[in-house]
C-alpha positions as CSV (number, residue, x, y, z in Angstrom):
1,X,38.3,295.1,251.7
2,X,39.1,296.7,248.4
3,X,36.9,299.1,247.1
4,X,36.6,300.0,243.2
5,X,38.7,302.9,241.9
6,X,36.0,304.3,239.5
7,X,32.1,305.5,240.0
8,X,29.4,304.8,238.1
9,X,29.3,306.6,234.3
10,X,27.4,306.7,231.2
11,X,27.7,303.9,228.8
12,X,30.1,304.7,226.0
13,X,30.2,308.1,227.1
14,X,31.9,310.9,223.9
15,X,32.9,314.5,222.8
16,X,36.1,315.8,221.1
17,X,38.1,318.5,222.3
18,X,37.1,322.1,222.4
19,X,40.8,323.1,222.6
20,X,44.2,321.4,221.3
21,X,46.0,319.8,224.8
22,X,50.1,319.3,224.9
23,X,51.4,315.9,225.9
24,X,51.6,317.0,229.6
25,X,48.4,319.7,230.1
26,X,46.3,317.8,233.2
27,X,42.9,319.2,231.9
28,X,40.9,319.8,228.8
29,X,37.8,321.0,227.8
30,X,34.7,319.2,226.0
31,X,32.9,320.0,223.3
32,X,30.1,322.5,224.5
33,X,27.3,320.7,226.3
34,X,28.5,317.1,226.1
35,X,30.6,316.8,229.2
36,X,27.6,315.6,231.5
37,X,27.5,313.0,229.6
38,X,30.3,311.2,231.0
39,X,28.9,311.1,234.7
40,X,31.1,311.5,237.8
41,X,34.7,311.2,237.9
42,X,36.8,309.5,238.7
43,X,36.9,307.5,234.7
44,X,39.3,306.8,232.3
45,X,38.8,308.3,228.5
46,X,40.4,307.1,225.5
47,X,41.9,310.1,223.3
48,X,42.0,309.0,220.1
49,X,41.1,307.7,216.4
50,X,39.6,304.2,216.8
51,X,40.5,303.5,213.2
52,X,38.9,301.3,210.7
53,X,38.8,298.1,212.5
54,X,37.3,299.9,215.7
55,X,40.0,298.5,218.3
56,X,41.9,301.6,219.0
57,X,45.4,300.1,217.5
58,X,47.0,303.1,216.7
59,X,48.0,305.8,218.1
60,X,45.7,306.7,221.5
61,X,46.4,307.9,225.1
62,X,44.0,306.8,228.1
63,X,43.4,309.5,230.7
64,X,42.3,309.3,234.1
65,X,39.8,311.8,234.8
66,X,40.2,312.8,238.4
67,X,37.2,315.7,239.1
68,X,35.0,316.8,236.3
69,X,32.2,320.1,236.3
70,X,30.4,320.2,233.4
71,X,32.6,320.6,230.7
72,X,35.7,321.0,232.1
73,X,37.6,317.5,232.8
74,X,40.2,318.2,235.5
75,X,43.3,316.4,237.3
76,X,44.1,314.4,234.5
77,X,46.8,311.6,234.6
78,X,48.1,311.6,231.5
79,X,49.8,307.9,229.4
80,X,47.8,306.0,231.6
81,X,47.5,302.5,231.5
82,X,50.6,302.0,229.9
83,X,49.8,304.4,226.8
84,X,51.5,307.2,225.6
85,X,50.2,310.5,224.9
86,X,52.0,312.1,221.7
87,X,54.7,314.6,221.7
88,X,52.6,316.9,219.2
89,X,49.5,316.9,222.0
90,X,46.5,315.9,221.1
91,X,44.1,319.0,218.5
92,X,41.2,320.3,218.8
93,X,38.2,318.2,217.8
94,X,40.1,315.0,218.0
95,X,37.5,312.4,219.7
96,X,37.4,311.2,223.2
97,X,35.1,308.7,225.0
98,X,34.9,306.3,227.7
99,X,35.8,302.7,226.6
100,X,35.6,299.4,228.2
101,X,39.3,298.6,229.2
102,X,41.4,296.4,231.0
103,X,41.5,299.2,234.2
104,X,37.9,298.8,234.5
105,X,37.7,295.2,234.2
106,X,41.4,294.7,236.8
107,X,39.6,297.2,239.2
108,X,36.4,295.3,239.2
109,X,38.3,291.9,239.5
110,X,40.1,292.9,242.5
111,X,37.1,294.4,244.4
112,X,35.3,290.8,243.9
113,X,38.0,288.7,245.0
114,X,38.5,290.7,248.0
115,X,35.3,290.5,248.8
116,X,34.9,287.2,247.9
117,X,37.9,286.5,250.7
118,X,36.1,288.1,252.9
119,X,33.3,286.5,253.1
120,X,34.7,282.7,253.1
121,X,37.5,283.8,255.1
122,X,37.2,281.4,258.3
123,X,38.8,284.2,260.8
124,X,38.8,287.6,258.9
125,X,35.5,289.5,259.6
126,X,33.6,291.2,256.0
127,X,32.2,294.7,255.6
128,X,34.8,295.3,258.2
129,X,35.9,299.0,256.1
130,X,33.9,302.8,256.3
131,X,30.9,300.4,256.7
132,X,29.0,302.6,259.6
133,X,25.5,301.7,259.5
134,X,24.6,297.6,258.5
135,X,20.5,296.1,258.0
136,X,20.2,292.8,257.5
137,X,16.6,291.8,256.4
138,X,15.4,295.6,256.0
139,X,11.5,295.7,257.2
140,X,10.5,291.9,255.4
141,X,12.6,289.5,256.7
142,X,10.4,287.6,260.1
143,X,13.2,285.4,260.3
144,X,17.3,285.7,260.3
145,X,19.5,283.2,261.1
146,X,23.3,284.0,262.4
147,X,25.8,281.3,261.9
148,X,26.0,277.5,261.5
149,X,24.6,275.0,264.2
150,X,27.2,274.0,265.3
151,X,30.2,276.2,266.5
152,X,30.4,279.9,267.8
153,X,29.0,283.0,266.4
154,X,30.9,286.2,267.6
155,X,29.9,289.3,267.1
156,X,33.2,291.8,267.5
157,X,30.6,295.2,268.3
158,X,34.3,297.1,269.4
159,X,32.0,298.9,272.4
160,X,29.0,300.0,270.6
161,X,25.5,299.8,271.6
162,X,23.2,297.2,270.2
163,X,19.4,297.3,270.2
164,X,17.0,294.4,269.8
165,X,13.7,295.5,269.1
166,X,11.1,292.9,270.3
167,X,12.1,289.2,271.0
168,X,15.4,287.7,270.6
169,X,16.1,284.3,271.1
170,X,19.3,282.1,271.5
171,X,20.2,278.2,270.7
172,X,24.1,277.7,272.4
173,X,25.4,280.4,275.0
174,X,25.3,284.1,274.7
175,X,28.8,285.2,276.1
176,X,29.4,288.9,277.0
177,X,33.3,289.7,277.2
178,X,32.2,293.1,278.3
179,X,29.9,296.0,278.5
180,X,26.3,295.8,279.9
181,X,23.0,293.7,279.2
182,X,20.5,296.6,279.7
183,X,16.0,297.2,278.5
184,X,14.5,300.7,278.5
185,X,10.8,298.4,278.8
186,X,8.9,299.7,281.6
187,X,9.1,295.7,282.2
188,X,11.5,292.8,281.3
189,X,11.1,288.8,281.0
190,X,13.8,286.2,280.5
191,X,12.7,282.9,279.7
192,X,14.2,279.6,279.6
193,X,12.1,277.1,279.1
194,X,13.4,273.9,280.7
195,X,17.0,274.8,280.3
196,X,20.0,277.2,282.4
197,X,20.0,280.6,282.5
198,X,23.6,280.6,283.4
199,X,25.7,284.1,284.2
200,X,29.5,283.3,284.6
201,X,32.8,285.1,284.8
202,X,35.2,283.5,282.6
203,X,38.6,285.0,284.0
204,X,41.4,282.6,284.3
205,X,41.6,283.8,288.0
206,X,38.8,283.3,290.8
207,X,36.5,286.1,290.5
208,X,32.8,286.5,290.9
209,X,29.5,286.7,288.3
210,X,27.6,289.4,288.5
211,X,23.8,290.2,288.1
212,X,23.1,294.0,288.7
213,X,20.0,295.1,289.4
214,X,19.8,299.1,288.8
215,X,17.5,301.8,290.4
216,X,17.3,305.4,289.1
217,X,16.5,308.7,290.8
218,X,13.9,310.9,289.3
219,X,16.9,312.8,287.3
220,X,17.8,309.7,285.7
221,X,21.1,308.7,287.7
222,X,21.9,305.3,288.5
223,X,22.0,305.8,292.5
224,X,21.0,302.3,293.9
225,X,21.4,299.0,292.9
226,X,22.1,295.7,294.2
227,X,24.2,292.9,292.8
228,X,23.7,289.1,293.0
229,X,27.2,287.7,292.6
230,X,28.4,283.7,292.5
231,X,31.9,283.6,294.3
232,X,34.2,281.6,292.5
233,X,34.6,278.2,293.7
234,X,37.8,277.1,295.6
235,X,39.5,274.4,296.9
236,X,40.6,275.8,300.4
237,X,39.7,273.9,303.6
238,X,36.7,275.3,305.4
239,X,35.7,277.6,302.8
240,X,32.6,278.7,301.2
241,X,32.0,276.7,298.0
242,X,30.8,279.0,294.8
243,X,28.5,281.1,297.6
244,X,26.0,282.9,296.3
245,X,26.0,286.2,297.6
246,X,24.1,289.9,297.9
247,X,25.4,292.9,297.8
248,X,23.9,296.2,298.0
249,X,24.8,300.3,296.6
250,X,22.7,303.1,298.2
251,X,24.1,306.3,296.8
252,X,27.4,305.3,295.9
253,X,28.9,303.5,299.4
254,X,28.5,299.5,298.5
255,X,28.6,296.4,301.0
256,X,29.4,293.3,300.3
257,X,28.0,290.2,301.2
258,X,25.3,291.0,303.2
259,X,23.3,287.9,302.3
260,X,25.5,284.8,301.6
261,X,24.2,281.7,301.1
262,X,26.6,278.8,300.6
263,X,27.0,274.9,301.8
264,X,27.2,275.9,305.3
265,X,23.7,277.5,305.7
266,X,22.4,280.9,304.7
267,X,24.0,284.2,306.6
268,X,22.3,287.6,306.9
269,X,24.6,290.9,307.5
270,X,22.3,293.0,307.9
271,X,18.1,292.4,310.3
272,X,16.1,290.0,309.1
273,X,12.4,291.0,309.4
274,X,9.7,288.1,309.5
275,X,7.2,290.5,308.7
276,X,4.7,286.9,307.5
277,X,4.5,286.6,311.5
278,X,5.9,282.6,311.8
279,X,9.5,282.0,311.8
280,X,9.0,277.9,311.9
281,X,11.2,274.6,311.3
282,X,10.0,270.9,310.4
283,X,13.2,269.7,312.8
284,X,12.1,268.6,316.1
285,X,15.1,270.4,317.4
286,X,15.7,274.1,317.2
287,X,18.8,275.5,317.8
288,X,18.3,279.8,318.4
289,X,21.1,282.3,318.9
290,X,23.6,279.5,320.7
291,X,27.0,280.8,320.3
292,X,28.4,284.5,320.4
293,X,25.6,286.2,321.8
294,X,25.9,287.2,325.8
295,X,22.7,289.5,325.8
296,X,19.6,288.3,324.5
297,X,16.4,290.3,324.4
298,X,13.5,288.8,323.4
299,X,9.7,290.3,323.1
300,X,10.5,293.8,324.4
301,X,7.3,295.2,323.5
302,X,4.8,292.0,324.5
303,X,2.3,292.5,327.1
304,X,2.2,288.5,326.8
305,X,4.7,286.4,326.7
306,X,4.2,282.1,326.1
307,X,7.5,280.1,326.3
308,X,6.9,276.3,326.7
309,X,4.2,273.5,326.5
310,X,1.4,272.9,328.4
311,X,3.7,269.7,329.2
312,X,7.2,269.3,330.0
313,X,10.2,271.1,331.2
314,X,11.1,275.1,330.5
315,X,14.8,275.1,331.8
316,X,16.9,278.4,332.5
317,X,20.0,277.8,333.0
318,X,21.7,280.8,334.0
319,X,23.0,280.6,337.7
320,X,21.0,283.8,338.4
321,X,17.5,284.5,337.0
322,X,15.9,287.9,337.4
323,X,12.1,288.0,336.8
324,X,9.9,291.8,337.6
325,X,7.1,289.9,337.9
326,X,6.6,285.9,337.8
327,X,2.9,284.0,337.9
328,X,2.4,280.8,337.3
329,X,-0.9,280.1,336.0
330,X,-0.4,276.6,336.3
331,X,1.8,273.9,337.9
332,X,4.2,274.7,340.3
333,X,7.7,276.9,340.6
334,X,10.7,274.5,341.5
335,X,13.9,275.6,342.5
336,X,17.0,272.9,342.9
337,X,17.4,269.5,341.9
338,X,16.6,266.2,344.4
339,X,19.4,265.1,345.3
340,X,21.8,267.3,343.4
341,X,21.2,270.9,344.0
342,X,20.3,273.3,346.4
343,X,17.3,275.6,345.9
344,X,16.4,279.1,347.4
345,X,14.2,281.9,347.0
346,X,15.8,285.3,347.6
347,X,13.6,288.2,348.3
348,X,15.0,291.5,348.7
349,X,13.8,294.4,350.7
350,X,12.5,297.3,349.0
351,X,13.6,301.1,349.3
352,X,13.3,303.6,352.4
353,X,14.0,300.4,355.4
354,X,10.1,300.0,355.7
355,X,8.9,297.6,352.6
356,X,10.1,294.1,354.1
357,X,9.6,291.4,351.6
358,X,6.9,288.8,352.0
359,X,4.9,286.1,350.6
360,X,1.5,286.1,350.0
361,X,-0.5,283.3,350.5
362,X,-4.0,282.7,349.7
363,X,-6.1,280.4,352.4
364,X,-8.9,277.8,351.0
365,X,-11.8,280.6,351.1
366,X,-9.3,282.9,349.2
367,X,-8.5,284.8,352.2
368,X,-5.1,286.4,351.8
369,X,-2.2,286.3,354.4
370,X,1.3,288.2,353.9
371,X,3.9,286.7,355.4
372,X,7.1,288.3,356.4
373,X,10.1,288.6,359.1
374,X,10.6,291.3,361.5
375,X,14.3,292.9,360.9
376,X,15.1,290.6,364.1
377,X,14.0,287.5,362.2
378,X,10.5,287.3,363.9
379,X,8.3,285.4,361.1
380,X,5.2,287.4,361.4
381,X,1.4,287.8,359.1
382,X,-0.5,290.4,357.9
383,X,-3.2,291.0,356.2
384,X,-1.8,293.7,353.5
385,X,1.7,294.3,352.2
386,X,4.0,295.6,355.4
387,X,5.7,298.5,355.7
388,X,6.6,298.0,359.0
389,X,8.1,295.9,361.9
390,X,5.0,296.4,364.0
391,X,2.5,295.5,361.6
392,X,0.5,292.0,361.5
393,X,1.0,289.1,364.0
394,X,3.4,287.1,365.3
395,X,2.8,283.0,363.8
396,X,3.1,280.7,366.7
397,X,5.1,280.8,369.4
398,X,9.0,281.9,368.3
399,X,11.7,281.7,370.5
């Protein structure tokens, strides 16, 4: 944008010459006292009789004042403006003054029709030149409105930081090519009524939306944050569809995608903790831990441990089941299927060759009876736990 060649000076600003001037000296001398009357240079004077009709027709040179202090007009450029200063110079006490002239009126034509482009030009931004610091509505204005409805507004900030003091609110999309959304509020609140809050990444190829959520240490620097990140949708067979994913930075080392949750279901990277204390499903089929996993531990630290209705079937399928200690409470302890398969019991011996194992049985009064087999297959009872071949008595007669 063009910017006016001349500063402000006083109106019909004169003096005459201290001194005589030759056609070519570039500075001059006022009379005493009355230079400050012609403001701040840069102006243009007009040396010179007016002559009776007022309109400066005969013979006068216009100067461009470049720098001026007090009385002394400096850096003159001399037969401007198409005039001509005379070969004789110019004498002392011949008048001088500032004029309105076609310079002035071209310069001030210019700047307005530049500007004027500016501001109606459909793709060239105004105040675009040495403009550093810009207020629109100062301290009065409540409201200020940014563009047309219809359309887009952009606002080319070329990497500086904006502030928005209190609330700001936006009608259409607010699109960030770059840079960072960020509040120093102790607290934050976006609102959206009934519509999207929508965060997208606008790349020709697939990549992923970000929304960063910052934590500082107490020295100020960024050392934590996690993101929640949108991957971009594709086409590929058996792949995740836009997933929605978390990722998290603790002290600079980042990983990804260590809570995904996509068409297929929701995946965690990382433990889950239930810390409510249910973990529950309104399907009447409940599928836990089915594939991948050969070692299962389950209620390490529970003194007791409820698997099943009071009804029904508990089924452990494993061909070999290892229990430290098994009670039922109720019911009754099956092993095999009618028909189909084979059960057993297998007790093992215990350490040292003198802890047999044995089965303890309980009679109607609630006597109890140990039953066990000498290492020569004798079936034998006793009223504690054996720890020897000779203990108890032999049941019936055993051949």
């Amino acid at each position: 944008m063009a910017i006016t060649a001349f500063n402000t000076v006083n109106d019909l600003a004169s003096s005459t010459l201290l001194n005589s001037i030759t056609n070519t000296q570039t500075s001059l001398t006022a009379n005493t006292s009355e230079g400050t009357k012609f403001g701040t240079a840069p102006f243009i004077i007009t040396i010179g009789e007016p002559g009776a009709d007022g309109l400066y027709s005969g013979n006068v040179e216009k100067v461009l004042v470049g720098a001026r202090s007090s009385d002394a007009f400096t850096s003159l450029t001399r037969s401007y403006g198409g005039t001509t200063a005379p070969v004789a110079g110019w004498a002392a006490g011949t008048p001088f003054r500032i004029n309105w002239c076609e310079d002035y009126y071209n310069a001030l034509v210019t700047a307005i029709n530049a500007l004027e482009t500016q501001i109606w030009s459909t793709t060239t931004p105004a105040l675009w030149a040495s403009v550093t610091s810009l207020t629109l509505g100062g301290t009065a204005a409540t409201t200020i409105t940014i563009g047309h409805a219809s359309g887009t507004t952009t606002l080319n900030l070329k990497g500086v930081t904006v502030a928005i003091t209190g609330a700001a609110t936006v009608t259409g999309d607010l699109t960030f090519t770059a840079g960072t959304l960020t509040t120093s509020a102790a607290s934050a609140l976006v609102t959206m009524g009934s519509s999207d809050f929508k965060i997208y990444n606008a790349n020709a190829t697939p990549a992923a939306a970000n929304l960063k959520f910052l934590g500082k240490n107490a020295s100020a620097a960024v050392v934590t944050y996690a993101s929640i990140f949108c991957s971009p949708l594709t086409t590929t067979a058996g792949a995740e569809y836009g997933a929605l994913s978390f990722a998290l930075v603790v002290n600079g080392s980042q990983t990804y995608n260590q809570l995904i949750l996509s068409s297929t279901g929701l995946t965690v990277a990382l433990d889950l903790a239930v810390n409510g204390g249910d973990l529950t499903s309104t399907q009447t089929t409940f599928n836990l831990l089915n594939a991948t996993v050969t070692t299962l531990n389950i209620g390490a630290a529970a003194t007791t441990l409820q698997m099943g209705a009071a009804t029904g079937t508990c089924t452990i399928a494993n061909a070999t089941t290892s229990v430290k200690n098994l009670e039922a409470l109720t019911g009754s302890i099956v092993a095999g299927i009618d028909g189909s398969v084979r059960g057993f019991i297998n007790l093992w011996d215990g350490g040292g060759g003198n802890t047999p194992s044995y089965i303890l049985l309980h009679s109607a009064n609630g006597t109890a009876h140990y039953i066990f087999v000498e290492q020569d297959g004798t079936l034998k009872q006793h009223t504690s736990a054996p720890t020897a071949d000779g203990d108890g008595n032999v049941v019936g007669a055993q051949t």
